[in-house]
C-alpha positions in Angstrom: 49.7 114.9 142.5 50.2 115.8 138.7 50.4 119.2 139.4 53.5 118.6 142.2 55.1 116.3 139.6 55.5 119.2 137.2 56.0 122.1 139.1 59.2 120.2 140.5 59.9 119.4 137.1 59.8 123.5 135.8 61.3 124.1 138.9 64.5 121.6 138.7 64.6 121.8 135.0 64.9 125.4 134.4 68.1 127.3 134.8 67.8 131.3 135.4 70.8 132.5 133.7 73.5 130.4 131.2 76.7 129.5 132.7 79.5 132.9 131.3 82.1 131.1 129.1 85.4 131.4 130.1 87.8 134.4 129.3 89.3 133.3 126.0 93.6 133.8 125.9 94.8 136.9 123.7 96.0 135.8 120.2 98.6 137.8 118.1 96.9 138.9 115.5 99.3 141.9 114.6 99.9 141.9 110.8 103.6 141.2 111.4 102.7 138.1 113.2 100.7 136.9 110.1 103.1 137.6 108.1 105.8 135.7 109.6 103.9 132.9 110.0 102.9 133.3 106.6 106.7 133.4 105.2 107.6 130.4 107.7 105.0 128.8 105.5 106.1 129.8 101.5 109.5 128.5 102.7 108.5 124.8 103.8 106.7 125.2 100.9 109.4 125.9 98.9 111.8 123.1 100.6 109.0 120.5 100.2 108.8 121.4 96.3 112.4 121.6 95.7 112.8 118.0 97.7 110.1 116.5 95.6 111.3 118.0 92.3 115.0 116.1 93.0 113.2 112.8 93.7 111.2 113.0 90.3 114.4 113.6 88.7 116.2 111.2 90.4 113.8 108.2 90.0 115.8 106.0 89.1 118.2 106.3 92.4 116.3 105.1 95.1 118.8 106.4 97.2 118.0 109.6 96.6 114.8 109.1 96.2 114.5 108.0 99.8 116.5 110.6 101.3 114.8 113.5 99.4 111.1 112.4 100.1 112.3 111.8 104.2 113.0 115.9 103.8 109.7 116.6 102.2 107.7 114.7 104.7 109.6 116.1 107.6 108.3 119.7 107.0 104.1 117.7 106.4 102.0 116.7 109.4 101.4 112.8 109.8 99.4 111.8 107.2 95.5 110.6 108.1 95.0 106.6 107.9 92.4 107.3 105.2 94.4 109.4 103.2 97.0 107.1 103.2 94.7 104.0 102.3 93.7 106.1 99.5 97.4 106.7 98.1 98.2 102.9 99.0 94.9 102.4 96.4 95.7 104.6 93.5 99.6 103.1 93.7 98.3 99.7 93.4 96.1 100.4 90.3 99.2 102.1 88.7 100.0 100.6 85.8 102.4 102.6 83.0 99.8 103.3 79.9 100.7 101.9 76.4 101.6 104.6 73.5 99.0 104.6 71.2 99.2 106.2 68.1 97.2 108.9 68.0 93.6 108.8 66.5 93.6 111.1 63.3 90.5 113.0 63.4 88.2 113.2 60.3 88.1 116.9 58.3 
């Protein structure tokens, strides 16, 4: 009786040959292709620097702030939730540092 019970398990259990994986779609991988993509990315870059670098300066205008930061975040994916509990974390624990006078240092 045991020796039914595993035969029909080797038998049922045992697969001859793995299933072929399907035929995977063409990619462009022409160096022109990369390197389009590539410039499409140096210029969001560039338009999410230059939007940030007007809202620093402009940090008193929350106006501007606003409107500059809305650019920036249009050319970013979503950010993730944890990411953003992070930021919401390390803005909340911001607080502007006293000036000290610098320690002078013995000779």
């Amino acid at each position: 009786m045991r020796s039914l019970l595993v035969i029909a398990l080797c038998l049922t259990g045992c697969s001859t040959s793995p299933d072929p994986l399907p035929k995977q779609p063409d990619a462009p991988t022409s160096e022109g292709i990369v390197a389009t993509v590539g410039k499409q990315w140096d210029i969001a870059d560039q338009k999410v620097a230059a939007s940030v670098t007007i809202a620093r300066e402009n940090a008193d205008r929350p106006d501007i702030v606003r409107s500059e930061t809305t650019v920036a975040l249009s050319f970013l994916p979503e950010a993730q939730p944890g990411e953003l509990a992070l930021a919401r974390a390390r803005a909340g624990h911001h607080r502007p540092r006293e000036r000290r006078p610098p320690r002078h240092r013995p000779l």
